[in-house]
C-alpha positions as CSV (number, residue, x, y, z in Angstrom):
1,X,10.7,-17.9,-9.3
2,X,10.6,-14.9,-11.5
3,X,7.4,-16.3,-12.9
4,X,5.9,-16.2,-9.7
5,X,6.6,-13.0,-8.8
6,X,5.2,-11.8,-12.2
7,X,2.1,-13.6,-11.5
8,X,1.6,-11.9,-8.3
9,X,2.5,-8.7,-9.7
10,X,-0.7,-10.0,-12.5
11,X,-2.9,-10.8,-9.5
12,X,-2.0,-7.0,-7.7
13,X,-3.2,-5.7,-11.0
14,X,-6.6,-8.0,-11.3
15,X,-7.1,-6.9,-7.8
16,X,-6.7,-2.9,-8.5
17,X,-9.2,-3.1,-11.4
18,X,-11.7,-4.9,-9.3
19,X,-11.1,-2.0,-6.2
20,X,-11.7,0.9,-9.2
21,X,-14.8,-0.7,-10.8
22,X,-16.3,-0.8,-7.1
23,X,-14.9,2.9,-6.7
24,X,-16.6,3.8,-9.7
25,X,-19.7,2.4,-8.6
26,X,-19.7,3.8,-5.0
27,X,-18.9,0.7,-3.5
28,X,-16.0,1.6,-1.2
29,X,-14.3,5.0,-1.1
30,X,-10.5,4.9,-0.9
31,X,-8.9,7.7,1.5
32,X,-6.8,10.4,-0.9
33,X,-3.8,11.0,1.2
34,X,-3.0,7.7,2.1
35,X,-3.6,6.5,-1.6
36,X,-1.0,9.0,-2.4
37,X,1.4,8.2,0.1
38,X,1.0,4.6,-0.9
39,X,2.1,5.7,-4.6
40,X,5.2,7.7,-3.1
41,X,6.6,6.0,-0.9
42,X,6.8,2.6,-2.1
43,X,7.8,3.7,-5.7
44,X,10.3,5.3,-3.4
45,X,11.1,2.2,-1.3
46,X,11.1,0.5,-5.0
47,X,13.7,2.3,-6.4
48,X,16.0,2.6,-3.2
49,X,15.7,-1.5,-3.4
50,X,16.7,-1.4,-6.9
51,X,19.7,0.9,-6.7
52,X,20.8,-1.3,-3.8
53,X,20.7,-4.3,-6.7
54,X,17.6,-6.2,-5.9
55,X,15.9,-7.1,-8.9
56,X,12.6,-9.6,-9.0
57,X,12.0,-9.0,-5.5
58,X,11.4,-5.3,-5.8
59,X,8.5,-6.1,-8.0
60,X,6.0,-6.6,-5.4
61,X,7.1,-3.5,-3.9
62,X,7.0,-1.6,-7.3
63,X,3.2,-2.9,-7.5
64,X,2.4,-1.2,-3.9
65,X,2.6,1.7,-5.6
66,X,1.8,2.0,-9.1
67,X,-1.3,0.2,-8.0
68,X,-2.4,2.8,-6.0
69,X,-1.5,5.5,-8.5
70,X,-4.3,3.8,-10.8
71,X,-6.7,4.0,-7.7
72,X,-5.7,7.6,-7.1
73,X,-6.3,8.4,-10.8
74,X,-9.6,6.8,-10.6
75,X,-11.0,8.5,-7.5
76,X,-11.0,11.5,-9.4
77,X,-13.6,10.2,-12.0
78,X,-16.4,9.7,-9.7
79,X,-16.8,12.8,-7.2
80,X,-18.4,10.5,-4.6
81,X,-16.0,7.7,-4.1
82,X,-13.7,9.0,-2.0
83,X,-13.7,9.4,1.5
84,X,-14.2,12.6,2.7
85,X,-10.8,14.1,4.5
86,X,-10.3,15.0,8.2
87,X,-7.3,17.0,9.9
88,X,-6.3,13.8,11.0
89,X,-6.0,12.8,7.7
90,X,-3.9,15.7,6.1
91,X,-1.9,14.8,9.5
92,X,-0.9,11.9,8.7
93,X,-0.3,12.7,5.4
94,X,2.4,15.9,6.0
95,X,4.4,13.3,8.8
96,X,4.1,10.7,5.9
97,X,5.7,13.6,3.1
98,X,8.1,14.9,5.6
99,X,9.7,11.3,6.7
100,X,10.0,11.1,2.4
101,X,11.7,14.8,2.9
102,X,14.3,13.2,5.5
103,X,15.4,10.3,3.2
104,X,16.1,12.8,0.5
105,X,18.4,14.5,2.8
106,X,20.3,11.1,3.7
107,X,20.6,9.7,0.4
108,X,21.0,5.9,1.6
109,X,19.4,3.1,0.3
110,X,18.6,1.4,3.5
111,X,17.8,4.6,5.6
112,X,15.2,5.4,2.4
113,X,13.4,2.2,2.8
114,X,13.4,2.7,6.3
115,X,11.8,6.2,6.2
116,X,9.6,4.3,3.0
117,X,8.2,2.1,5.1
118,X,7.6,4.7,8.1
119,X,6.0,7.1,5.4
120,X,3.7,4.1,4.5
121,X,2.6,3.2,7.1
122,X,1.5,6.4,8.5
123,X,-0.1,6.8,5.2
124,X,-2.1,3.6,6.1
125,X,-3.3,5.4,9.4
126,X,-6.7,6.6,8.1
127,X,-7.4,3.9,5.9
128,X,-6.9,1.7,8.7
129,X,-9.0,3.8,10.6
130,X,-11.7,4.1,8.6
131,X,-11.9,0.1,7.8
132,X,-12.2,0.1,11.6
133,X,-15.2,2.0,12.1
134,X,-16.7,1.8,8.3
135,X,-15.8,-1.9,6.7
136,X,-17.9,-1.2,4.3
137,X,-16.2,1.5,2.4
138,X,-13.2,-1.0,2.1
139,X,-12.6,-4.2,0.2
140,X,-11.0,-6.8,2.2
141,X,-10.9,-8.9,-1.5
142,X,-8.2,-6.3,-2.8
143,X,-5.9,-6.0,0.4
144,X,-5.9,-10.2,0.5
145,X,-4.9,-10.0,-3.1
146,X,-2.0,-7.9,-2.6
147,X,-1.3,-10.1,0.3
148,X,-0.8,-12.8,-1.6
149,X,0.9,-11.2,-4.8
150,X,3.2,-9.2,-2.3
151,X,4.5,-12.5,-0.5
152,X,5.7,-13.7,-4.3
153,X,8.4,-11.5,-3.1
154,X,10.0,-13.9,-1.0
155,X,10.7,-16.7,-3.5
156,X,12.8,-14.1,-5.4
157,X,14.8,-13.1,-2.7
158,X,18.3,-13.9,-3.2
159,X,20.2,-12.8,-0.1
160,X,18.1,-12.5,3.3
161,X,19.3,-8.6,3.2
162,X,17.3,-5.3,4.3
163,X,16.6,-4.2,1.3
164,X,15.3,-7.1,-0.1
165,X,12.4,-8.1,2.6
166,X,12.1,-5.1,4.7
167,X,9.7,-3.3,2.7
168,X,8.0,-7.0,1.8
169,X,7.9,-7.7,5.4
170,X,6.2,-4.1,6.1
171,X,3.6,-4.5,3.5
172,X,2.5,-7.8,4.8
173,X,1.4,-6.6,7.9
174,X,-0.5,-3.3,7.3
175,X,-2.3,-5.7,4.5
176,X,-2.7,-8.0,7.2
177,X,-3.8,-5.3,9.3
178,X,-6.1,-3.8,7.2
179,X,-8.4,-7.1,6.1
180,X,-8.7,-7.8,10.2
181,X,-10.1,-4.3,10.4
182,X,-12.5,-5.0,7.5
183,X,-13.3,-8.6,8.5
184,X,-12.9,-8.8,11.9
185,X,-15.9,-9.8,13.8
186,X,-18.4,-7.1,14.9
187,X,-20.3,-6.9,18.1
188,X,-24.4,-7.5,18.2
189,X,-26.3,-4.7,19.5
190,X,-29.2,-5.1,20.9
């Protein structure tokens, strides 16, 4: 199973370098903030997992966030693809930081992937936003890629546990989320 989960964590990379060369180009323009976030918090959630003793499973959760960190990097090399920032988004991105903040104060593995996964997805906010009402500054190819490297997860889980498939569970349905809001159908004006 390991193997898998490797190969998934392969795909998540294959995926990131095809989101960056597109980046590079102008193709879509990743949101800052919740690219950040989506460095912290599940390298966070990651190591939270990890202290709790889950090993291979924490992999695709380690991916959802050093795979961003590459994007994040990237979007500074090109100073026109990124998405231009709203209040909304620095919002979302300060309630994202402080829910981080509150698992510092706790210190608890499962209450940190808790607030992870709560910092993540508020994080996701304007990105799912904005592949609501611009598709095209998105690429449904990468989130379906991480879809399926992330559900690897699952065949290394070892005891059906929190911390071993909550943060899985969470990134499978803001990816899920995401590719509806970049594929779903649009209506015909006329």
């Amino acid at each position: 199973m390991q193997y898998i989960v490797l190969l998934g964590a392969v795909a998540q990379l294959f995926g990131i370098a095809f989101y960056i060369k597109d980046m590079i180009k102008g193709k879509v323009k990743p949101n800052r903030i919740t690219w950040l976030m989506w460095t912290i918090a599940p390298l966070i959630g990651a190591a939270a997992a990890f202290s709790s003793g889950v090993t291979w499973a924490v992999i695709p959760v380690f991916m959802a966030g050093f795979g961003p960190l590459l994007v994040l990097v990237a979007s500074f090399l090109n100073k026109k693809a990124y998405w231009q920032l709203k209040s909304s988004d620095y919002l979302c991105g300060f309630f994202s930081f402080l829910a981080l903040l509150l698992w510092l104060i706790t210190k608890e593995p499962v209450v940190a992937i808790v607030f992870a996964i709560i910092s993540d997805g508020l994080a996701a906010v304007p990105t799912l936003i904005k592949s609501w009402h611009h598709p095209e500054t998105e690429s449904a190819i990468l989130y379906f890629i991480y879809l399926l490297g992330t559900s690897t997860g699952f065949l290394a889980i070892k005891s059906w546990v929190f911390p071993e498939y909550g943060f899985l569970v969470y990134l499978i349905a803001v990816q899920c989320l995401i590719i509806f809001a970049i594929i779903r159908p649009r209506p015909v004006l006329k």
